[in-house]
N, C-alpha and C positions, 0 to 999 in steps of 0.2 A: 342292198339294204335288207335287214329283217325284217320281215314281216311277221305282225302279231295282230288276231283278230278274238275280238271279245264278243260273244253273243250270248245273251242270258235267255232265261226263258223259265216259267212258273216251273215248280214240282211237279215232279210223274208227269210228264208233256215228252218225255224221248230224247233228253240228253245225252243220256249212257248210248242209246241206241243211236244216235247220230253219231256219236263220237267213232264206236268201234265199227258205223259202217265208212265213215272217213278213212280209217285204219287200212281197213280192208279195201278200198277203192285206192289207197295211194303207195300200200306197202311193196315192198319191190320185193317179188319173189318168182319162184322158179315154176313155181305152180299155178297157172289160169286161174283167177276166178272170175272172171266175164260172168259164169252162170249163175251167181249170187245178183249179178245186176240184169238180167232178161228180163224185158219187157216194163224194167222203169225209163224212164223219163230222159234219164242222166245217160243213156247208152246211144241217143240222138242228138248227141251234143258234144258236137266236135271239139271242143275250144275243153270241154271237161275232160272228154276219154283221153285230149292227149299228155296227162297226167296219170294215167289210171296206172298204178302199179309201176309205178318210176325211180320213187324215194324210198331208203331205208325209213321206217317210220319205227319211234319211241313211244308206244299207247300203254299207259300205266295207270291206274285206280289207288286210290287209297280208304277206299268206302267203308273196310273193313276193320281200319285200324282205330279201333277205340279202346281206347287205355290211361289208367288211373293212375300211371306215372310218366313223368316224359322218358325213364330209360324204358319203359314199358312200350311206351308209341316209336322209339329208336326202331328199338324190334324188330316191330311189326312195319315200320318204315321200309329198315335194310331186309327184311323177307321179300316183297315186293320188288326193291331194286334186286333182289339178288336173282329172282326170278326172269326181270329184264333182260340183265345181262346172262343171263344163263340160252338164252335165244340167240346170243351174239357169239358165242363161247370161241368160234371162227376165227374172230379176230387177232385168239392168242398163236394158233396155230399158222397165220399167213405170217408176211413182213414182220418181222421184231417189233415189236413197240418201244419205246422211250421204257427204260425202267423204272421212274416212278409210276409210268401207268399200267405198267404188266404188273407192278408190285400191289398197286390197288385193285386194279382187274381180280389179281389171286386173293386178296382177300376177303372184297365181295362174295366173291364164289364161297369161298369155303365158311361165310356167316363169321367173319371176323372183323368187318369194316369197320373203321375209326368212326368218330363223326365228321371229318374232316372229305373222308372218302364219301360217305354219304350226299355231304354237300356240294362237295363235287363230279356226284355221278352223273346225272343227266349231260352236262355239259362235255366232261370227259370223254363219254359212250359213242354223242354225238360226234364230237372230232375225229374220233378213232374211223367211225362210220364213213364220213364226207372223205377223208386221206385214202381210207382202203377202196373207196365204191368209188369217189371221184363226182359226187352227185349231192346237191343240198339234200339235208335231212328233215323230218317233221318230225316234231317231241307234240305228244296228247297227252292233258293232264286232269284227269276228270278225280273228283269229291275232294280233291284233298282240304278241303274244309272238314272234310271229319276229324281226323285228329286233333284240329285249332279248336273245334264245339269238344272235345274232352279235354284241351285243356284248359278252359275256361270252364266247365265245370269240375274240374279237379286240381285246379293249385298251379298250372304249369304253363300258363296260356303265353306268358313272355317267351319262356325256353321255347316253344314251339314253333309261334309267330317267327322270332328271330333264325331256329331252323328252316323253316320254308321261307321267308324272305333272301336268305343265300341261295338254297336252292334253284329259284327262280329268278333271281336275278343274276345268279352263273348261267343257268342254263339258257335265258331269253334277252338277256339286254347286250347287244352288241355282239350277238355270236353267230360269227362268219359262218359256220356249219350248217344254219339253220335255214330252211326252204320257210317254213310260215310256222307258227305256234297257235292254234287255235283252241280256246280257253271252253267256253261251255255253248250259248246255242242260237236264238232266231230272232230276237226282238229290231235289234239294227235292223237287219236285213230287212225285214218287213215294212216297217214303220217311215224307213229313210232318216230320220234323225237320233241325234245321240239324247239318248235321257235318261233318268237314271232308275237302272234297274241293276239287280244284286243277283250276285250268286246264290242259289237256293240253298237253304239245309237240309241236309243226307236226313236227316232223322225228325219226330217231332219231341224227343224227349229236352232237348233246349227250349223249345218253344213251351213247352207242361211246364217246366222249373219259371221261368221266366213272367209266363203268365200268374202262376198259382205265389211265386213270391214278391208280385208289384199289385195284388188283390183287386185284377180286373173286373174282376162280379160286383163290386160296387161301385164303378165309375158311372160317370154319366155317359159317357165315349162307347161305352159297354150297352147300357139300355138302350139309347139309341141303333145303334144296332138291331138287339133284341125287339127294336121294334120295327127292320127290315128300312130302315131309314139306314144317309151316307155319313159321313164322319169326315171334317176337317182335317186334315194332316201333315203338317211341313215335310216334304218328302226329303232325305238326304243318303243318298248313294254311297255318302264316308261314314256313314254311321261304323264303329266298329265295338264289341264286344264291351271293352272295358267302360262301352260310354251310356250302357244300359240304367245304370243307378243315378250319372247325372243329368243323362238330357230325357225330359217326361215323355215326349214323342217317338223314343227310339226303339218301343217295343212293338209299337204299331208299323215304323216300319218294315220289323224283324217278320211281321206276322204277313204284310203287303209283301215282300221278298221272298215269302215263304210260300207264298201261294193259298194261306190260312184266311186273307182279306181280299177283294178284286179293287184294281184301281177304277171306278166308274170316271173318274173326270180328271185332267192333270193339268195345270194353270201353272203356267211362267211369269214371273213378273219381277220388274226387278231383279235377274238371274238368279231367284229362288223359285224352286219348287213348291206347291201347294196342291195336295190330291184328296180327292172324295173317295172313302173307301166305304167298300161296304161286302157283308159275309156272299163268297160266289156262289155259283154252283158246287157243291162239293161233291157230286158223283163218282169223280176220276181218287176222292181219299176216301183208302179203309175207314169202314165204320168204329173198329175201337182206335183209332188214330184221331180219327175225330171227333170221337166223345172224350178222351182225354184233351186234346187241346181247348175245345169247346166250354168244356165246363169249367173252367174259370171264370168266363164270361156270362155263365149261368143259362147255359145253352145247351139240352140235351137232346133236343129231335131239332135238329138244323133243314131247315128248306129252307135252301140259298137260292139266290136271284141268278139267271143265267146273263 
């Protein structure tokens, strides 16, 4: 069965860095890297090392892709895969492949890919991988919310959505190739139960537009606050993008998701959610990151509560 693990975790807290040390502790290669893991934790732990460098492993970022049109984010999409599979390049050279996948193989490479190849790269990559090595694989897929916050701010948010919804769902739902697919970071694990928390956003410029055009400096949601006091908040995990103009609570989310608000208290009732938020400590965010978001709220020297 596939296995797929979701762990979220606030802004700048070691996503990126989890991920690619995952990467590196399960990627199956010719070359030791024991000495990247000396003297942690995870080196005394049998049931872990006997995974260590097993699986072909797919660790790919889209952090970078931010673009003002969707053939613009295509781009900078298929750069990224092409880079991918350019790590693989192996695979043309052993056993034949099936010729639609040597056909799309050769395209990728050479920055020709359809969108059709694109969509079906991850999954593709993967099978070629599990048939040649004989071994489940692991796909890492850290930011790819970037390009979906460009195209919601620029005109393209469906085309985009509906590209990474294929993507990932070729690459992760029912695909026999795949050893686990683990998404971003720690809150499950910790906590022991499921509750709803969000993938963070790559940037704070959605959070700037977002605040500065719902004119949070005059709410009362806002004063309070400013006056280091908590804030009511119906929390909802599905909030998505396009629901920012109709539902009035879903920018508070955006900003609780964001790691821009802390959840001080989170009350079930009725299987709805309901949380007390309130501004965190913000040491771990740049100072101009955080006078820009902040100051919608009318908030310019923030001492947040730890």
């Amino acid at each position: 069965m596939t296995q797929r693990l979701w762990c979220p975790r606030s802004r700048r807290l070691g996503k990126t860095l989890n991920i690619s040390t995952l990467g590196y502790s399960l990627q199956k290669s010719d070359e030791d890297l024991s000495h990247l893991f000396e003297g942690l934790s995870v080196t005394a732990d049998p049931k872990a090392m006997a995974h260590f460098q097993k699986y072909p492993t797919l660790l790919i970022t889209f952090k970078d892709v931010k673009a003002k049109t969707f053939p613009e984010a295509l781009e900078g999409i298929g750069a990224r895969i092409r880079r991918l599979y350019e790590e693989y390049s192996y695979l043309l050279k052993g056993e034949p492949l099936p010729f639609g996948q040597a056909r799309s193989f050769e395209r990728i490479l050479a920055g020709e890919a359809t969108k059709q190849d694109l969509q079906d790269s991850l999954f593709e990559l993967s099978q070629m991988l599990y048939k040649h090595h004989g071994t489940r694989v692991v796909i890492l897929i850290d930011e790819y919310d970037t390009p979906i916050q460009s195209g919601y701010m620029n005109g393209f948010f469906d085309d985009v959505v509906l590209f990474f919804r294929n993507v990932l769902s070729a690459a992760l739902k029912d695909n026999v190739a795949l050893f686990k697919g683990p998404w971003s970071i720690l809150n499950y694990i910790q906590k022991g139960t499921l509750a709803p928390y969000w993938v963070n956003t790559g940037s704070s410029d959605l959070i700037e537009h977002l605040a500065t055009r719902q004119g949070m400096g005059l709410s009362a949601k806002s004063a309070a606050l400013l006056n280091g006091e908590s804030i009511e908040v119906p929390i909802d995990d599905n909030i998505v993008l396009r629901d920012i103009n109709r539902r009035p609570d879903a920018l508070w989310n955006f900003l609780l998701f964001s790691g821009y608000l802390k959840l001080a208290k989170l009350v079930l009732h009725e299987g709805r959610y309901t949380g007390s938020l309130c501004i965190p400590n913000i040491g771990h965010i740049p100072g101009q990151t955080s006078e820009r978001v902040y100051a919608p709220l009318g908030v310019h020297h923030v001492v947040g509560r730890v």
